[in-house]
ZAMARGU-4260 file (C-alpha; in steps of 0.2 Angstrom, whole numbers, plus 5000, padded with zeros to 4 digits):
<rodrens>
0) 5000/5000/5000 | 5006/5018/4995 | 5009/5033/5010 | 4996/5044/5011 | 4999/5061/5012
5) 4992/5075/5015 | 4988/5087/4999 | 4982/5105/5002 | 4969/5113/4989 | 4968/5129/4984
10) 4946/5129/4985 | 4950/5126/5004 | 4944/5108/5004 | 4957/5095/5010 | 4961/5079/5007
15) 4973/5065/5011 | 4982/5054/4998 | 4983/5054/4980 | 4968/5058/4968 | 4968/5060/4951
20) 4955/5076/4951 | 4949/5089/4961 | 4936/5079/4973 | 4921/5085/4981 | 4920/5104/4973
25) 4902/5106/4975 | 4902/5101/4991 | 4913/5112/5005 | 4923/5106/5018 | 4926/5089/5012
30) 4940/5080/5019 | 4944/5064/5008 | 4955/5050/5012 | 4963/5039/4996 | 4975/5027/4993
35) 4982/5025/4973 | 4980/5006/4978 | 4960/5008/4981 | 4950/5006/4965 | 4932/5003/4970
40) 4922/5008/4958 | 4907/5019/4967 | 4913/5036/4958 | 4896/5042/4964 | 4899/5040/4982
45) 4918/5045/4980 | 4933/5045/4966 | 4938/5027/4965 | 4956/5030/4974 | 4944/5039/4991
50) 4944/5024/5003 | 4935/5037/5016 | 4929/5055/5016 | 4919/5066/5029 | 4907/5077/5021
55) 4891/5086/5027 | 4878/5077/5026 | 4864/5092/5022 | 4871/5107/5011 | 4865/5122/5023
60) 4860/5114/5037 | 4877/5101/5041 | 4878/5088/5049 | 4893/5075/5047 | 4893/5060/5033
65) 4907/5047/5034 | 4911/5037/5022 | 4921/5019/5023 | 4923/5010/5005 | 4929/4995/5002
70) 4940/4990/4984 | 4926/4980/4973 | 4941/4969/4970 | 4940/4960/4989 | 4925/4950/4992
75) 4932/4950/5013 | 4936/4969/5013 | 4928/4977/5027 | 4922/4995/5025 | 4919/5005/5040
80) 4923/4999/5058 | 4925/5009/5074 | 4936/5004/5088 | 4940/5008/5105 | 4954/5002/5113
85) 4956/5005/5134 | 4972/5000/5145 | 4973/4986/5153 | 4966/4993/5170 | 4950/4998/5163
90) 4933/5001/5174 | 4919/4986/5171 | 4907/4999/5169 | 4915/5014/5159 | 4912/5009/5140
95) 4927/5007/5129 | 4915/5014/5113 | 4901/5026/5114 | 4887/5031/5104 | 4876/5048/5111
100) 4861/5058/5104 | 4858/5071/5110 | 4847/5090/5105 | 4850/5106/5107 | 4846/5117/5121
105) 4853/5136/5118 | 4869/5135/5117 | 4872/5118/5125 | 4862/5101/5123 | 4850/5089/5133
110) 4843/5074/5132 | 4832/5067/5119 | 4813/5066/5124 | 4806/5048/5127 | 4797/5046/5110
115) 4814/5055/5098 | 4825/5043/5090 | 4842/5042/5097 | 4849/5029/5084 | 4843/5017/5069
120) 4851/5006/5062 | 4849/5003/5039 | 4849/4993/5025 | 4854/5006/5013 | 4835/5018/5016
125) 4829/5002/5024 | 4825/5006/5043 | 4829/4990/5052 | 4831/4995/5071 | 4828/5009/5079
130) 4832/5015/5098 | 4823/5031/5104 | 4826/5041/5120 | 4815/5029/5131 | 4826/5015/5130
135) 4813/5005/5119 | 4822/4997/5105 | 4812/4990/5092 | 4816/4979/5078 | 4807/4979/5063
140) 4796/4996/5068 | 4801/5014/5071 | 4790/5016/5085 | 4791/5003/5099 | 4780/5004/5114
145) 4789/4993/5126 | 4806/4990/5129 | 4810/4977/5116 | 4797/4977/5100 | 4800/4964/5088
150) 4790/4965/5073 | 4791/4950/5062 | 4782/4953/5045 | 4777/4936/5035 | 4764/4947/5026
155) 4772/4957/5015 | 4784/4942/5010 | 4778/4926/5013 | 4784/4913/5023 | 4789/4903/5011
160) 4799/4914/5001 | 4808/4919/5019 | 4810/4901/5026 | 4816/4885/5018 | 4811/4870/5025
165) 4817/4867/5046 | 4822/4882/5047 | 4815/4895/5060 | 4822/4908/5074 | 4818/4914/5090
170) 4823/4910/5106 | 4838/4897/5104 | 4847/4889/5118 | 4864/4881/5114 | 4863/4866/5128
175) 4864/4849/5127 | 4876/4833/5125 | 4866/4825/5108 | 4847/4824/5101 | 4839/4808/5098
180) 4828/4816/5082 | 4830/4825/5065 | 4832/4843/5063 | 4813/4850/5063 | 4806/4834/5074
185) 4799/4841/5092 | 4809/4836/5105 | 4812/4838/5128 | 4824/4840/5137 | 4831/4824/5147
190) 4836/4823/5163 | 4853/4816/5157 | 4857/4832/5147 | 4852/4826/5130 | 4837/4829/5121
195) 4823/4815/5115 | 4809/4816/5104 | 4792/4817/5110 | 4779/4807/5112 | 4762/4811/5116
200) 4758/4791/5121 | 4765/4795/5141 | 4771/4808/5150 | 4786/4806/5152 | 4789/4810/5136
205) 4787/4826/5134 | 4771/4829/5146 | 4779/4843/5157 | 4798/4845/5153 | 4804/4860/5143
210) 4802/4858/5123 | 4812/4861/5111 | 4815/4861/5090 | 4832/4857/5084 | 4842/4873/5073
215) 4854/4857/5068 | 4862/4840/5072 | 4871/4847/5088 | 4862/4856/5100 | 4876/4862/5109
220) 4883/4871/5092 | 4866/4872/5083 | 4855/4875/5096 | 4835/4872/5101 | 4822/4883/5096
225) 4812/4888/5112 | 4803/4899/5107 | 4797/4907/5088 | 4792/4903/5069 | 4798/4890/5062
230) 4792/4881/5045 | 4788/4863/5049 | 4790/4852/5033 | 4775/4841/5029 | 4783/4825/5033
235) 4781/4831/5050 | 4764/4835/5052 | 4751/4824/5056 | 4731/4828/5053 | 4725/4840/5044
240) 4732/4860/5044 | 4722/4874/5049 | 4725/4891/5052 | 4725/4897/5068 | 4722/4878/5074
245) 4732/4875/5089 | 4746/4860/5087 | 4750/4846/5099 | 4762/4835/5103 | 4759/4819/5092
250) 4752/4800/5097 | 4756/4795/5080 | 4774/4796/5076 | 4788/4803/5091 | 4794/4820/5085
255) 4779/4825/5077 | 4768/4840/5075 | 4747/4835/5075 | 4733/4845/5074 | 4722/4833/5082
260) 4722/4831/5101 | 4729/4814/5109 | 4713/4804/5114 | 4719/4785/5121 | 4720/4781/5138
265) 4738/4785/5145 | 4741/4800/5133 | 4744/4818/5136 | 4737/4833/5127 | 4749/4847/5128
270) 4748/4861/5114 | 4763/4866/5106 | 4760/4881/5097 | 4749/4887/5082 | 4747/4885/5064
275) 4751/4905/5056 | 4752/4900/5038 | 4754/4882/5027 | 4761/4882/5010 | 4759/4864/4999
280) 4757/4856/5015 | 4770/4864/5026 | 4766/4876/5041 | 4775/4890/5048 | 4772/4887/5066
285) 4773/4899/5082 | 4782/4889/5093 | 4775/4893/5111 | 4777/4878/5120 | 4758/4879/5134
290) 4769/4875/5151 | 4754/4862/5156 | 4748/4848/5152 | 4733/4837/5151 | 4734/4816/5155
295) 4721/4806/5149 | 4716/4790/5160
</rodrens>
């Protein structure tokens, strides 16, 4: 990689590193960082050479834009990261990095109000998360009401197009020495530390122990699924979907989903979750385990 350097311009802007033309003329005060090695391509964010510039981000108003970009050549290049780095007597409770809103009052600043948006997090003009000066974050909405909103949205994209088959997320807990079943089979927790399909023949099988869907092969790398979607493929299911139906743990086949309740002496009904949407005979499932049981005698 070539030494940067500092050039001086005569319009007033600055910049540092070598670039081919005059960057960044019709908009003042940039300050552009380049590198003769870089060669990214997006001349309509920066000159191909600029690897990073500040620059306002309105015209009249300010505000400060940074810019990290990558070379188009490396398929691993990183663009923008921000590091703090403390000594090696540092307090547990000071942060190392720091991120603060803040607005201004006269000629200091205060804290945001509980409904102002302190921070969001994008895909390009996409908002994904937002944080506002309540604390609330929400994920998938602007405007969460509680301290953590999650808004899942199967509606406009379906679930099918989101989800391949035995796959899902939630709630996952990485535990357990082995699973007895398949990925996407219903399975509790054993006493020994593993995981065993259920079976809604007895109760020991699943009648009051915590409940889980394999993520994988291991649980202790994959995880369980405790709580969430998740689309159940139709070798899986027993009886016939519904929408909105509740699903149980299954009499028919261990690790099974049914949407018929257990009826022969000696089972258990427990309800597992409930059907949100089916495609060609898979579900997508939300997976809320009910933490009782009934036994039939």
């Amino acid at each position: 990689m070539a030494t940067p350097s500092i050039v001086p311009r005569a319009d007033g802007e600055g910049q540092i590193g070598t670039i081919s033309k005059a960057w960044g003329r019709t908009c003042t005060h940039t300050l552009s960082l380049a590198d003769p090695d870089v060669a990214h391509g997006c001349t309509n964010v920066a000159e191909t050479t600029v690897y990073g510039n500040l620059s306002p981000i309105h015209g009249s108003t300010g505000g400060l834009y940074i810019n990290g970009i990558s070379d188009q050549e490396s398929a691993t290049a990183r663009s923008l990261a921000l590091r703090g780095v403390c000594n090696d007597t540092h307090t547990d409770t000071v942060p190392t990095v720091e991120i603060i809103g803040a607005k201004r009052s006269g000629v200091t600043v205060q804290a945001l109000a509980a409904a102002e948006t302190v921070l969001q997090i994008a895909n390009h003009t996409t908002t994904l998360a937002t944080v506002l000066g309540s604390g609330n974050v929400g994920i998938g909405t602007t405007t969460p009401k509680t301290a953590l909103s999650t808004y899942q949205d199967y509606d406009t994209e379906v679930f099918e197009d989101q989800l391949n088959d035995n796959e899902g997320g939630g709630e996952i807990l990485r535990y357990g020495s082995a699973q007895a079943g398949a990925i996407g089979t219903l399975h509790f927790l054993h006493t020994d530390g593993s995981w065993d399909v259920c079976d809604a023949n007895g109760v020991a099988t699943g009648g009051s122990q915590l409940l889980g869907i394999p993520m994988g092969t291991d649980p202790g790398t994959d995880g369980m699924l405790l709580k969430g979607y998740y689309k159940v493929a139709s070798g899986s299911i027993d009886g016939a979907a519904a929408i909105g139906a509740p699903v149980y743990v299954a009499d028919d086949a261990t690790g099974e989903f049914d949407f018929t309740a257990p009826s022969g002496s000696g089972d258990f009904v427990r309800i597992v979750g409930y059907c949100i949407d089916i495609d060609s005979s898979n579900i997508l499932l939300y997976f809320n385990p009910d933490s009782t049981f009934v036994e039939i005698t």
